[in-house]
Biopython code that builds the backbone (N, CA, C, O; Angstrom):
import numpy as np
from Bio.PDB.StructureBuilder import StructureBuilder

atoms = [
    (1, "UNK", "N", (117.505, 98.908, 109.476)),
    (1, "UNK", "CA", (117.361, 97.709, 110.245)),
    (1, "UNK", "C", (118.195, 97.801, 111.522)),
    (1, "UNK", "O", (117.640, 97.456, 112.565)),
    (2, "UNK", "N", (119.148, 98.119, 111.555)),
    (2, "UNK", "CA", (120.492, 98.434, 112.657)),
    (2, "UNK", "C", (119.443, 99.155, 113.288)),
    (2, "UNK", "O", (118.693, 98.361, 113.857)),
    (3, "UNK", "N", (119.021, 100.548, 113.444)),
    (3, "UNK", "CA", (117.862, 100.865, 114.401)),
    (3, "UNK", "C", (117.270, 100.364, 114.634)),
    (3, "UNK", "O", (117.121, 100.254, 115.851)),
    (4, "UNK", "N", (116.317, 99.539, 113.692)),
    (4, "UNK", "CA", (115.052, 99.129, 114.407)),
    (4, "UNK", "C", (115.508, 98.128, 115.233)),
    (4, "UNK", "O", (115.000, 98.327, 116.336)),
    (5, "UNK", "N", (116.196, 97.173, 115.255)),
    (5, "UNK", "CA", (117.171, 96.035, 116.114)),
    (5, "UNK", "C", (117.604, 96.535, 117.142)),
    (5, "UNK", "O", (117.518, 95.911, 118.199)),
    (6, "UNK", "N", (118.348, 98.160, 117.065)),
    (6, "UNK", "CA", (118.807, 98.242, 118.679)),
    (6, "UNK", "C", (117.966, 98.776, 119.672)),
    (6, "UNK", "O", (117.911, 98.403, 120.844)),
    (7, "UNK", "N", (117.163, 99.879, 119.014)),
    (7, "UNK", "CA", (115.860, 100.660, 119.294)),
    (7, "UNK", "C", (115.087, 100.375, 119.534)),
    (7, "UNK", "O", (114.491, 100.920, 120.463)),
    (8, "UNK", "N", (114.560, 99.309, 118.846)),
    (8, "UNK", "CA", (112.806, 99.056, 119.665)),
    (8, "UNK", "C", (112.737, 97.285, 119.684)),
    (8, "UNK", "O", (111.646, 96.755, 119.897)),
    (9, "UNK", "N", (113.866, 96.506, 119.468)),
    (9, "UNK", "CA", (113.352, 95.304, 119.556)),
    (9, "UNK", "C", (114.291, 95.050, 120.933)),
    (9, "UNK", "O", (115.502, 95.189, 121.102)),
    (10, "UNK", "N", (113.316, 94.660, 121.758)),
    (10, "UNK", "CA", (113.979, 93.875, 123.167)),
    (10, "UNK", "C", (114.851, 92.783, 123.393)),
    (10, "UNK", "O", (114.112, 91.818, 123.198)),
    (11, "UNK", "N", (116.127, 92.283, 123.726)),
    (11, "UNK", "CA", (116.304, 91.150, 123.750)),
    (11, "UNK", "C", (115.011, 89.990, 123.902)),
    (11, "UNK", "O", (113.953, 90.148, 124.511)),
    (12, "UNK", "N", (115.581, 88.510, 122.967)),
    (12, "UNK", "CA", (114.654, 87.880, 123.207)),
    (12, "UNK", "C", (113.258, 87.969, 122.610)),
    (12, "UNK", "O", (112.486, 87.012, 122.647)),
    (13, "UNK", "N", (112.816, 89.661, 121.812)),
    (13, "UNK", "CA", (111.703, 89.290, 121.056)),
    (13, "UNK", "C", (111.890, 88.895, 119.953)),
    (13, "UNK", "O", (112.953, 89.110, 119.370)),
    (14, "UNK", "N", (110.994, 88.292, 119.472)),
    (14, "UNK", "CA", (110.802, 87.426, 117.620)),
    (14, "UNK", "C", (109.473, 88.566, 116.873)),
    (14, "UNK", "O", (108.342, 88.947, 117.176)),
    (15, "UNK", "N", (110.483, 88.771, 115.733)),
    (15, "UNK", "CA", (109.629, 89.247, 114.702)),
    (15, "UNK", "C", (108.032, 88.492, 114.518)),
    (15, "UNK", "O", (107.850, 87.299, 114.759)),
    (16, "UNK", "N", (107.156, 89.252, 114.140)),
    (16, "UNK", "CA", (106.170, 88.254, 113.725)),
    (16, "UNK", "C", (105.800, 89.105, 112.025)),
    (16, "UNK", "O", (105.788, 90.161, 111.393)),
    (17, "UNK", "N", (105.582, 87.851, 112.014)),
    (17, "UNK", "CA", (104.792, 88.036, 109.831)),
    (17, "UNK", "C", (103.719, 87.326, 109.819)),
    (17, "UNK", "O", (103.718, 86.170, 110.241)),
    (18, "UNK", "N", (102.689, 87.900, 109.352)),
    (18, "UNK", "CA", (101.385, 87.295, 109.760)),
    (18, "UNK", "C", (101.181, 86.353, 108.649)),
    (18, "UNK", "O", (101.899, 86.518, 107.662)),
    (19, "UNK", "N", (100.316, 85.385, 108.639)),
    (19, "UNK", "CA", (100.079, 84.076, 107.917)),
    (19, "UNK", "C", (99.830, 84.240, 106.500)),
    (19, "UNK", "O", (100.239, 83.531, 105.581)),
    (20, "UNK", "N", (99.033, 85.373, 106.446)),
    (20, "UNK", "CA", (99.023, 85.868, 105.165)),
    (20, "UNK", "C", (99.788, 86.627, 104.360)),
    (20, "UNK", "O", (99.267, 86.763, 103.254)),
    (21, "UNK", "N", (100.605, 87.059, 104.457)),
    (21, "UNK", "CA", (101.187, 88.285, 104.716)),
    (21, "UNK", "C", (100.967, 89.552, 105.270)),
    (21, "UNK", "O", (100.181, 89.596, 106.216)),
    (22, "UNK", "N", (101.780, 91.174, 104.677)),
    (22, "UNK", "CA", (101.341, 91.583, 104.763)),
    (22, "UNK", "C", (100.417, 92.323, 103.981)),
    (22, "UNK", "O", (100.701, 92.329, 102.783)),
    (23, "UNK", "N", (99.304, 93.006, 104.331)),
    (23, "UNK", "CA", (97.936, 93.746, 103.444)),
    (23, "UNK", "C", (98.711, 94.659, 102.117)),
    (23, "UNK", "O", (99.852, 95.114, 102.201)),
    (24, "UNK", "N", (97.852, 94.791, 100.965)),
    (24, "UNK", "CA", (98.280, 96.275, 100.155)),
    (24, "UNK", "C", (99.191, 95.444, 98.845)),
    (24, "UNK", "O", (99.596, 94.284, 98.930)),
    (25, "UNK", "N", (99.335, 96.136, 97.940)),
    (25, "UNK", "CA", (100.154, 96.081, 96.635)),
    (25, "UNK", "C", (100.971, 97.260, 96.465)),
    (25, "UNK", "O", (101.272, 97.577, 95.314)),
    (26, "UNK", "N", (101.401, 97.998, 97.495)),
    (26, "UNK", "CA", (101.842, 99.602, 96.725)),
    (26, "UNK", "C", (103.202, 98.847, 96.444)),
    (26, "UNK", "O", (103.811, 97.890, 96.922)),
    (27, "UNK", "N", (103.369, 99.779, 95.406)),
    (27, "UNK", "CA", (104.450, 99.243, 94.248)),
    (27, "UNK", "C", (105.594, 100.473, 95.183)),
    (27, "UNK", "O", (105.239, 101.486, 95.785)),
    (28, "UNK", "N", (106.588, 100.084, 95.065)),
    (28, "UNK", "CA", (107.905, 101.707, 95.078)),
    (28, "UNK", "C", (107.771, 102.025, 94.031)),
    (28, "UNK", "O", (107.700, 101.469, 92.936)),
    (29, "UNK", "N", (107.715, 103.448, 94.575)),
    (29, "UNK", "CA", (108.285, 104.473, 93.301)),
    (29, "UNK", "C", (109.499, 104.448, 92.552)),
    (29, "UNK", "O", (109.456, 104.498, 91.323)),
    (30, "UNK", "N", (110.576, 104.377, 93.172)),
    (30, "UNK", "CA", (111.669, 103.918, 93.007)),
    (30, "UNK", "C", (111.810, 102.720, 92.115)),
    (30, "UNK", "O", (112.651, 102.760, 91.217)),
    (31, "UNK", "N", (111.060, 101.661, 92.284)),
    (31, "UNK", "CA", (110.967, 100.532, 91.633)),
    (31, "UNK", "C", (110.259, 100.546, 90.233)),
    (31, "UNK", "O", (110.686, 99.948, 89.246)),
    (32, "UNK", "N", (109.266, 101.211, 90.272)),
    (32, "UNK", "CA", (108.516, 101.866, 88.955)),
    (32, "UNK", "C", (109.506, 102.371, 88.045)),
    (32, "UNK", "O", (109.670, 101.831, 86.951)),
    (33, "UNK", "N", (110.332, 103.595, 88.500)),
    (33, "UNK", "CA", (111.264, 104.254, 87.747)),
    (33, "UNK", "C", (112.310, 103.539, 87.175)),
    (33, "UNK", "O", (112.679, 103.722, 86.015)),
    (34, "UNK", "N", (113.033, 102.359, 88.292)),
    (34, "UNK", "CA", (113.900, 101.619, 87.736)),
    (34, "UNK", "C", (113.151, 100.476, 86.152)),
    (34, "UNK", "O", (113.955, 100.192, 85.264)),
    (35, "UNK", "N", (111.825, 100.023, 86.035)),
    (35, "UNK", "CA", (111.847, 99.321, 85.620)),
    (35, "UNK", "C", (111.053, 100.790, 84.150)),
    (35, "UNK", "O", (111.422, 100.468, 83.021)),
    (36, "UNK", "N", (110.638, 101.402, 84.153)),
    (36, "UNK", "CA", (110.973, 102.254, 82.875)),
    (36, "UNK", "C", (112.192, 102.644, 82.627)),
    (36, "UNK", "O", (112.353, 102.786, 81.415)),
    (37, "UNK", "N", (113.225, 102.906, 83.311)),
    (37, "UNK", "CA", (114.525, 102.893, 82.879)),
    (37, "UNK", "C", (115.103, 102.163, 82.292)),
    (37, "UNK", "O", (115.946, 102.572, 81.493)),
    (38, "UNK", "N", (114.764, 100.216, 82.542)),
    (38, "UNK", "CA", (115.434, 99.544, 81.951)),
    (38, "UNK", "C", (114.616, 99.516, 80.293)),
    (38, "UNK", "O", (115.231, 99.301, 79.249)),
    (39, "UNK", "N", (113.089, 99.791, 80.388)),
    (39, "UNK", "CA", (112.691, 99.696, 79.351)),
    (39, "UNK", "C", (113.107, 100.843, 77.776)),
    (39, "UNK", "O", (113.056, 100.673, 76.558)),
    (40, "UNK", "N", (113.511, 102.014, 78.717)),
    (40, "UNK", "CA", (114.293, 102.901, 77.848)),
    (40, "UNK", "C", (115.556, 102.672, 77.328)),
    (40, "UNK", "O", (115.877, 102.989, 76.183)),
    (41, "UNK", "N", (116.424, 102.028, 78.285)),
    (41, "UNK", "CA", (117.692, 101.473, 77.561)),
    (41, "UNK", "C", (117.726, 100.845, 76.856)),
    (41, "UNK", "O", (118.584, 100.952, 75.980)),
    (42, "UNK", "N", (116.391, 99.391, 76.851)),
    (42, "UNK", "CA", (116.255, 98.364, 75.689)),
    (42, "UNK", "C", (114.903, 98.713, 75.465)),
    (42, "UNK", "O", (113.922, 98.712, 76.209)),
    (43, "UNK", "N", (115.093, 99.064, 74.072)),
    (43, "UNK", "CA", (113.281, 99.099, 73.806)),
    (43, "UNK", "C", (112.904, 98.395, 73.205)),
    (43, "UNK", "O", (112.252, 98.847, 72.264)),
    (44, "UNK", "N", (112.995, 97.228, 73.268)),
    (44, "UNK", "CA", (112.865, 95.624, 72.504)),
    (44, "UNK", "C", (112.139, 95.420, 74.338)),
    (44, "UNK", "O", (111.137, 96.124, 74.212)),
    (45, "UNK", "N", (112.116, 95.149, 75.108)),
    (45, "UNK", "CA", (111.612, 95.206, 76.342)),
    (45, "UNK", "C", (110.543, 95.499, 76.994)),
    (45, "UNK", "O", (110.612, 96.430, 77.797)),
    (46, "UNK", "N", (109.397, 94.849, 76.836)),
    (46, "UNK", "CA", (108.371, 94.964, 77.113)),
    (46, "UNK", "C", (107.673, 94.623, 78.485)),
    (46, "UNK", "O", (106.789, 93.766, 78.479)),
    (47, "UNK", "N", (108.044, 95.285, 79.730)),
    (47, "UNK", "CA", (107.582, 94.357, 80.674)),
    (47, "UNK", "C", (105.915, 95.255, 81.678)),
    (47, "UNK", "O", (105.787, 96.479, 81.718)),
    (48, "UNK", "N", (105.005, 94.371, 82.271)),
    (48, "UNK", "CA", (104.030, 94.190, 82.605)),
    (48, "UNK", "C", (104.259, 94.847, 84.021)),
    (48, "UNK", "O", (105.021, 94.271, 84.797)),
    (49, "UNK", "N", (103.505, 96.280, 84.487)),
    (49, "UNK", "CA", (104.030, 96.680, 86.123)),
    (49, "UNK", "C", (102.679, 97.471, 85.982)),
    (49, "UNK", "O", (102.102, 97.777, 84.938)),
    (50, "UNK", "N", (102.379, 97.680, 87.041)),
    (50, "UNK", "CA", (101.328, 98.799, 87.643)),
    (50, "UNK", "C", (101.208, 99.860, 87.021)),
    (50, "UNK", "O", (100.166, 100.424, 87.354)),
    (51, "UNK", "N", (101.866, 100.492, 86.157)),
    (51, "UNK", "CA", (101.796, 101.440, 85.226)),
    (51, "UNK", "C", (101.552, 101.193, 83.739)),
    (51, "UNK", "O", (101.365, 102.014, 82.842)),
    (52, "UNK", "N", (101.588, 100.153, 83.707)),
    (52, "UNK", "CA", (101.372, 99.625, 82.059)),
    (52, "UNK", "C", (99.996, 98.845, 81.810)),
    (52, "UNK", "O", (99.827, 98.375, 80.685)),
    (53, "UNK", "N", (98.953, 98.663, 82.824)),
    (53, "UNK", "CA", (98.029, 97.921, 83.063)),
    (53, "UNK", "C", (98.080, 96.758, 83.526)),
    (53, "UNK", "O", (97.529, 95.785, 83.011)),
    (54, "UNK", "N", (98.953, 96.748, 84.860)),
    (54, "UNK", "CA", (98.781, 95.934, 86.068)),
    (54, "UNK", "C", (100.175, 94.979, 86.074)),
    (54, "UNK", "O", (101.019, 95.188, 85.202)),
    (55, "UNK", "N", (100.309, 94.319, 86.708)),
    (55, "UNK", "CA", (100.980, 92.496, 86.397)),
    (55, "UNK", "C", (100.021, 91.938, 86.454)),
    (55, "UNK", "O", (98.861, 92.336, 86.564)),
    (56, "UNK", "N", (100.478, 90.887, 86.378)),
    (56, "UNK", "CA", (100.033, 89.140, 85.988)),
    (56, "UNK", "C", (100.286, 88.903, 87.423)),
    (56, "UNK", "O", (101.218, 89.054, 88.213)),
    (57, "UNK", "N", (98.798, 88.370, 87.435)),
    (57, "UNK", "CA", (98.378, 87.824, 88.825)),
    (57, "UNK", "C", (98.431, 86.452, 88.751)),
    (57, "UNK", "O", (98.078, 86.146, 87.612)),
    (58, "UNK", "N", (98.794, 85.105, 89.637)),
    (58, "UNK", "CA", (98.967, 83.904, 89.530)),
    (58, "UNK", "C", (98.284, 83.213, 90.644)),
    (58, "UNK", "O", (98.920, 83.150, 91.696)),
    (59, "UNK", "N", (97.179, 82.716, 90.611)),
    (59, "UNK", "CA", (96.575, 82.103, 91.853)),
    (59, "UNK", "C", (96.859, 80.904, 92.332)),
    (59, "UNK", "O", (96.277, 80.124, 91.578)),
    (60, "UNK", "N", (97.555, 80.152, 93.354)),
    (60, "UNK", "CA", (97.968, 79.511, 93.591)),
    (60, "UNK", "C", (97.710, 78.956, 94.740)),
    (60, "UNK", "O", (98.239, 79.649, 95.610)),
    (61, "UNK", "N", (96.979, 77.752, 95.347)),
    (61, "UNK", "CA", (96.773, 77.471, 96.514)),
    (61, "UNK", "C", (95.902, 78.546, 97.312)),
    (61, "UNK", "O", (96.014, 78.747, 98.522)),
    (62, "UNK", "N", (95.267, 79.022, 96.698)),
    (62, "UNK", "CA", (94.353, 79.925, 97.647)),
    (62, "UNK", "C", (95.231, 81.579, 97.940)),
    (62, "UNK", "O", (94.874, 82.498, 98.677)),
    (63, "UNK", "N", (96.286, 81.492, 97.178)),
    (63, "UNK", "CA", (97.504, 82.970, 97.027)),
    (63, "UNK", "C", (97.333, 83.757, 95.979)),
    (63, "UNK", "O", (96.825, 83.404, 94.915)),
    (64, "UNK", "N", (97.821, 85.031, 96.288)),
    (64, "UNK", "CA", (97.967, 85.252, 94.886)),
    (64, "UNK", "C", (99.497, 85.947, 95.014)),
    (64, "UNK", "O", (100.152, 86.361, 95.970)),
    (65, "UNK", "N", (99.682, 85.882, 93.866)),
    (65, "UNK", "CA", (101.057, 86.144, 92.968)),
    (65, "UNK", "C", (101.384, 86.991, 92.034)),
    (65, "UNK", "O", (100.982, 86.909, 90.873)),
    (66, "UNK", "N", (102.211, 87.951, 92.514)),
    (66, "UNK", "CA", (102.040, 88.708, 91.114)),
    (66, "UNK", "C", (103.486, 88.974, 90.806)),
    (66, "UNK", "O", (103.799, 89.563, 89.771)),
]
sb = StructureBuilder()
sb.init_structure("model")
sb.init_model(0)
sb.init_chain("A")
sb.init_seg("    ")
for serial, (resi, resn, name, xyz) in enumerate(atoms, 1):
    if name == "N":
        sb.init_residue(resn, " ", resi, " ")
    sb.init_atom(name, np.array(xyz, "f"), 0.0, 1.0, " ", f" {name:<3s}", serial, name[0])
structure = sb.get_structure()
């Protein structure tokens, strides 16, 4: 962030985030690994990710949620 702030944002410009967000679901890898890790430490732990057959999607106001 410290780069991208001194490097390419001009005084005076504003971030933009588009209304929808942004496009795509890619999960981190990193994030994948952490959450089989926690499932290996406790294996009473059952949790729902892109590798286990998806999450739980929540539709909400015309959103979705996962």
């Amino acid at each position: 962030m410290f780069v991208l702030k001194h490097e390419y944002i001009k005084q005076g410009e504003v971030g933009y985030v588009p209304e929808e967000g942004y496009g795509g679901g890619n999960n981190s890898v990193l994030a994948l690994k952490y959450i089989q890790w926690l499932e290996k430490k406790n294996p009473g732990l059952k949790l729902k990710y892109k590798l286990r057959g998806g999450e739980h999607c929540i539709d909400a106001n015309g959103r979705k949620y996962y």
